[in-house]
C-alpha positions in Angstrom: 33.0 -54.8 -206.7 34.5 -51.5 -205.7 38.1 -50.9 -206.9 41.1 -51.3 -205.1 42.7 -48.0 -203.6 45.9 -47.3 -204.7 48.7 -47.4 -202.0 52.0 -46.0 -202.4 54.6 -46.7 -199.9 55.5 -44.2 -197.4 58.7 -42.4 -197.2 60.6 -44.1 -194.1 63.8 -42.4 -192.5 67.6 -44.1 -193.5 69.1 -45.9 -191.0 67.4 -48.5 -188.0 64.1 -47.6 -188.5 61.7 -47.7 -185.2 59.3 -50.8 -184.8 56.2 -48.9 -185.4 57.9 -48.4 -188.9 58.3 -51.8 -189.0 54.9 -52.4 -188.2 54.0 -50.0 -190.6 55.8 -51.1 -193.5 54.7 -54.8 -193.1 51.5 -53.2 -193.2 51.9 -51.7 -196.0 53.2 -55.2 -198.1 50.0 -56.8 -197.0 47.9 -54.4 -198.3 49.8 -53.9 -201.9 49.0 -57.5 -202.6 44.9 -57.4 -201.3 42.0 -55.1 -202.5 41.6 -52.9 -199.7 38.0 -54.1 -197.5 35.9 -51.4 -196.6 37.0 -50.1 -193.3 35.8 -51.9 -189.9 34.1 -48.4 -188.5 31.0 -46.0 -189.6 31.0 -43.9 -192.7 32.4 -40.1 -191.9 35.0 -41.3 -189.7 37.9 -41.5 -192.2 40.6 -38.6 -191.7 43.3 -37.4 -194.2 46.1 -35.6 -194.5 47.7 -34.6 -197.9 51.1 -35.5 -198.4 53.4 -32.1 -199.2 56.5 -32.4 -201.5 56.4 -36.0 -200.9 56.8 -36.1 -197.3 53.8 -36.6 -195.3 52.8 -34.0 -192.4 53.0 -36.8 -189.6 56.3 -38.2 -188.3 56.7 -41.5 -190.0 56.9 -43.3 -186.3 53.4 -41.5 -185.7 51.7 -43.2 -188.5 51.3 -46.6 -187.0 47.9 -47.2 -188.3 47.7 -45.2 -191.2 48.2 -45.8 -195.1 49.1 -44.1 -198.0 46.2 -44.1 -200.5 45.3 -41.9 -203.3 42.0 -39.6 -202.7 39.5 -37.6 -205.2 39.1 -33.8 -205.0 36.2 -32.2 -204.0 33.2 -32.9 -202.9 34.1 -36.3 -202.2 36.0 -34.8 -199.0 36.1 -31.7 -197.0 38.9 -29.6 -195.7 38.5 -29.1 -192.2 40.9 -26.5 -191.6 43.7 -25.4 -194.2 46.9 -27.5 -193.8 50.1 -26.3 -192.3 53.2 -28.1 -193.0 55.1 -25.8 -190.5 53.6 -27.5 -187.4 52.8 -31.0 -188.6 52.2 -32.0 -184.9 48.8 -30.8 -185.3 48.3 -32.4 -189.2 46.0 -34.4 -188.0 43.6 -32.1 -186.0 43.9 -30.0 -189.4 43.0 -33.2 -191.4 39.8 -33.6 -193.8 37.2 -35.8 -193.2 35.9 -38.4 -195.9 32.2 -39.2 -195.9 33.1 -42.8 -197.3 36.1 -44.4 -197.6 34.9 -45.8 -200.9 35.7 -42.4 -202.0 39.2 -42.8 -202.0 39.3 -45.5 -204.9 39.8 -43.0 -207.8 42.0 -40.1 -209.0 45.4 -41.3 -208.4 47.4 -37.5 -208.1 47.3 -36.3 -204.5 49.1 -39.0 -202.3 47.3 -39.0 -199.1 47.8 -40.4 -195.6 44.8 -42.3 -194.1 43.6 -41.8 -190.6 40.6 -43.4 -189.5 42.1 -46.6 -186.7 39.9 -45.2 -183.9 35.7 -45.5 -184.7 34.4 -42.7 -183.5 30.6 -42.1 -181.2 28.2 -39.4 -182.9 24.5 -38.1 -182.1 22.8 -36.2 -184.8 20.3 -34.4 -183.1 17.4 -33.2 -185.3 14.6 -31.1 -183.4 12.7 -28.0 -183.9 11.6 -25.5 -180.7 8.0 -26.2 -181.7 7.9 -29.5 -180.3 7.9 -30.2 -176.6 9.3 -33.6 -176.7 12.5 -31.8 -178.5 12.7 -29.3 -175.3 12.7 -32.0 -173.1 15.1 -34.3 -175.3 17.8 -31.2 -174.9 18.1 -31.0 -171.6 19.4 -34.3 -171.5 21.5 -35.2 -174.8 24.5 -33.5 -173.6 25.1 -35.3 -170.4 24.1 -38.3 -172.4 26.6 -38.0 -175.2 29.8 -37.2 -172.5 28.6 -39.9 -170.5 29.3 -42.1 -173.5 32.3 -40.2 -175.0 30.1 -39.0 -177.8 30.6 -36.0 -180.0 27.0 -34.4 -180.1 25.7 -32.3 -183.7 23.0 -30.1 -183.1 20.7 -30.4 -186.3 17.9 -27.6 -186.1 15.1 -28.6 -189.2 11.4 -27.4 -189.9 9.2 -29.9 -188.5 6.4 -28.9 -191.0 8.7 -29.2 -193.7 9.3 -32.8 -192.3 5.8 -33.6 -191.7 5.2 -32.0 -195.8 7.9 -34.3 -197.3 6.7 -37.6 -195.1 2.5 -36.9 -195.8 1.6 -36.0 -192.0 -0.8 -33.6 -190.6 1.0 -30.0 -189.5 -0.9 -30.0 -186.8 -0.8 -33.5 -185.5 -2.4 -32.9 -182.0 -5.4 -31.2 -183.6 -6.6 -34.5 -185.5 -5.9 -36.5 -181.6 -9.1 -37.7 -179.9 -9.7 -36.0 -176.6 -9.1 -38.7 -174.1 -5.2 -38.9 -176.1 -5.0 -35.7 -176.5 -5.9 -35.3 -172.7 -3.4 -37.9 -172.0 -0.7 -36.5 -174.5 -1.1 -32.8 -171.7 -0.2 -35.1 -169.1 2.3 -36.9 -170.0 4.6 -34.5 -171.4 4.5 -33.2 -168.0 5.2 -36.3 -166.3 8.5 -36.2 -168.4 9.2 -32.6 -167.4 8.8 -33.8 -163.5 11.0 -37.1 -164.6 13.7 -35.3 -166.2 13.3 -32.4 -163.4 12.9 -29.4 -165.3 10.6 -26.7 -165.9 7.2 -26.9 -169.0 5.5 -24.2 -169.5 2.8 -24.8 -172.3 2.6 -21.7 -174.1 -1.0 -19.8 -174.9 -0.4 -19.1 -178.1 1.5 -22.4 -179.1 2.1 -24.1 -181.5 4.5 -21.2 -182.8 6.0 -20.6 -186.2 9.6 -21.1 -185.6 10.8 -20.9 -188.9 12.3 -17.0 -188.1 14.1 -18.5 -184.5 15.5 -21.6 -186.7 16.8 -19.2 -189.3 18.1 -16.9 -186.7 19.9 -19.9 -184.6 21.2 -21.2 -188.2 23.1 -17.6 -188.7 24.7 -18.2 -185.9 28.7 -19.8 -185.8 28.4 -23.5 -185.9 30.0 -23.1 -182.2 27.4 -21.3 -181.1 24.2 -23.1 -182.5 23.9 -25.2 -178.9 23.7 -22.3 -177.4 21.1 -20.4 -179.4 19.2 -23.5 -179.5 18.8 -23.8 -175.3 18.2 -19.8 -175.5 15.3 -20.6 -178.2 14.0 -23.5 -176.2 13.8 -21.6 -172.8 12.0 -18.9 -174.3 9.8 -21.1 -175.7 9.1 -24.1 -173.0 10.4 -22.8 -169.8 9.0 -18.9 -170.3 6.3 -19.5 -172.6 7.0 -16.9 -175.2 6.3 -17.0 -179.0 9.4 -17.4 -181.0 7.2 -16.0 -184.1 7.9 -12.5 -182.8 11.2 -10.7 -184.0 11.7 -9.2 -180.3 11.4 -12.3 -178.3 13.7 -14.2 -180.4 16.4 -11.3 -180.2 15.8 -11.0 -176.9 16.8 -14.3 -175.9 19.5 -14.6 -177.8 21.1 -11.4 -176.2 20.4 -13.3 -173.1 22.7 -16.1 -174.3 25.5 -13.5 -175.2 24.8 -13.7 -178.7 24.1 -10.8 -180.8 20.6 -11.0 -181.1 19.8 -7.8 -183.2 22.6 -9.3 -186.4 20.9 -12.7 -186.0 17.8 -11.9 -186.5 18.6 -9.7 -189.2 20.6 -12.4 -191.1 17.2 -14.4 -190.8 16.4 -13.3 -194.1 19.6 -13.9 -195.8 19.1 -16.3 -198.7 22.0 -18.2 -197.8 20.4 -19.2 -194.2 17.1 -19.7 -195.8 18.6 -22.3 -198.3 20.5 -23.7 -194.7 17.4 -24.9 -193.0 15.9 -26.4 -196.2 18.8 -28.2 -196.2 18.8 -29.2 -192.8 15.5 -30.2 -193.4 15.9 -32.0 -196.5 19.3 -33.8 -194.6 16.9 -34.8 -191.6 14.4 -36.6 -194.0 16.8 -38.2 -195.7 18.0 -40.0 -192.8 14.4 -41.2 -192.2 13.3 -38.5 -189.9 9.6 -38.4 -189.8 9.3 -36.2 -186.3 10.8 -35.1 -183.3 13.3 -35.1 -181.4 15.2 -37.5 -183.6 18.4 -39.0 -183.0 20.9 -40.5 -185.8 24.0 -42.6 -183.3 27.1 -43.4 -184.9 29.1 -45.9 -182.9 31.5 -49.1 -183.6 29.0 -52.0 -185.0 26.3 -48.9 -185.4 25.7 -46.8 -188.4 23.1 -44.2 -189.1 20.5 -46.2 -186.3 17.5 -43.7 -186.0 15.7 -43.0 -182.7 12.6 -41.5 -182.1 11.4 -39.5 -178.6 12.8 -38.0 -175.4 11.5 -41.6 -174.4 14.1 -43.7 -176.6 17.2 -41.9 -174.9 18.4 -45.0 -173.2 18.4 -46.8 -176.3 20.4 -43.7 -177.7 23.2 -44.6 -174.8 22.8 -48.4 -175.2 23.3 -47.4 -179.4 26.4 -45.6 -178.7 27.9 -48.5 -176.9 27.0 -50.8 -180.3 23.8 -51.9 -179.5 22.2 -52.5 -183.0 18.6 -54.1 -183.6 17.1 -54.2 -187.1 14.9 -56.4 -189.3 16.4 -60.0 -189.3 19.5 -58.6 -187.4 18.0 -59.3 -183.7 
């Protein structure tokens, strides 16, 4: 049984207090007398806020559905942005983010407030430019993920490290008989006509990507997306090989982004250990090719889809649509 979290009550202006304080406060008595039940949304979703010189950041009447609780240090959470007491109006924007809320059951110092009363939608999205299915899966999961008020990660990994760590072939179309392999030329093409954008099969493909993942990894979180499309048109629409230094710098300036530091960064350690651990992350979450989706959603946590051709269960996912063994 995991231990209780420890709740303290929070500090509530003198005088006729508001009814969400009210609210809050009877809250608050329920929970002192019962363990605390893990929360009714996804792991990663719960937000908080430190408490400084024993006021909380948030306006007491804000903190409807929140509750004081005591929370570990690091790594068990992750400071988002630093903290600014000055302007708590945006405290909670400048929150942290707890993988589990079973983290907060130990280490009774800090007093915390607890955020985490709306479940939150997520797609992590784990290709590599090699594969064609993952070009065509991109030019959809955005409009996907705002269709279904989704927040979308982009999670570049090396496919052949994938394939190494799960005991597949590098090469899997090689070992395909002709008439599938045949088939396998067509049909990615009927998904290019489907989805209505341009394939180009490259001569020289498949590609080492590994320096265009590196490059796109020493890129600014914000700007991964966008290094990723420029990757993948070079790639799939253009027909380039991402293997060379030029082409991937090259398309990167096209995106705005400064191709020439990118490429150079390549070879930082630091980015090198980033896509083994983007890879390592992506098997870990039962990735065993791509594109690969991980959805997030109320009633849905960590379900793994496979192919540009399981998109609609992606969308049906997000709106907590859950199938597993002896859960039909």
């Amino acid at each position: 049984m995991k231990p209780p979290l420890l709740l303290d009550p929070l500090p509530l202006p003198l005088g006729s207090p508001p009814a969400p304080v009210v609210a809050l406060a009877l809250a608050l008595a329920v929970l002192l007398a019962v363990e605390v039940a893990p929360p009714p949304f996804p792991p990663a979703l719960a937000v908080v806020v430190p408490v400084i010189d024993g006021e909380p950041p948030v306006p007491a009447a804000e903190a409807v559905d929140c509750v004081v609780a005591s929370v570990p240090p690091q790594p068990a959470y992750m400071p988002a942005r630093p903290i600014d007491a000055k302007k708590p109006s945006v405290a909670a924007r400048e929150a942290m983010f707890v993988k589990d809320r079973s983290m907060l059951a130990s280490i009774p110092q800090a007093r915390f407030l607890v955020l985490g009363s709306a479940p939150v939608k997520r797609v992590d999205f784990f290709y590599d430019f090699s594969c064609p299915y993952a070009y065509l899966a991109h030019t959809q999961i955005e409009a996907l993920c705002a269709r279904a008020g989704a927040e979308l990660a982009w999670r570049p990994m090396l496919l052949g490290g994938v394939f190494q760590a799960v005991g597949t072939v590098q090469v899997p179309f090689a070992v395909m008989s002709t008439a599938k392999a045949r088939h396998n030329a067509f049909d990615m093409m009927r998904w290019a006509d489907f989805f209505g954008v341009p394939l180009t099969m490259p001569a020289t493909h498949p590609n080492r990507t590994v320096l265009a993942l590196r490059a796109t990894l020493a890129a600014d979180a914000a700007d991964i997306p966008r290094a990723s499309k420029a990757i993948f048109a070079a790639y799939w629409v253009h027909g380039r090989d991402v293997a060379e230094p030029d082409v991937v710098r090259q398309a990167l300036d096209g995106a705005g982004l400064d191709g020439k530091e990118l490429v150079a960064r390549a070879d930082d350690p630091a980015i090198k250990a980033a896509l083994r651990v983007r890879t390592d992350e992506a098997v870990a979450h039962g990735v065993f090719g791509a594109p690969a989706f991980v959805v997030t959603a109320p009633g849905v946590s960590g379900d793994l889809f496979w192919g540009q051709d399981r998109l609609d269960f992606v969308e049906k996912a997000l709106g907590g649509w859950s199938v597993k063994e002896g859960n039909p």
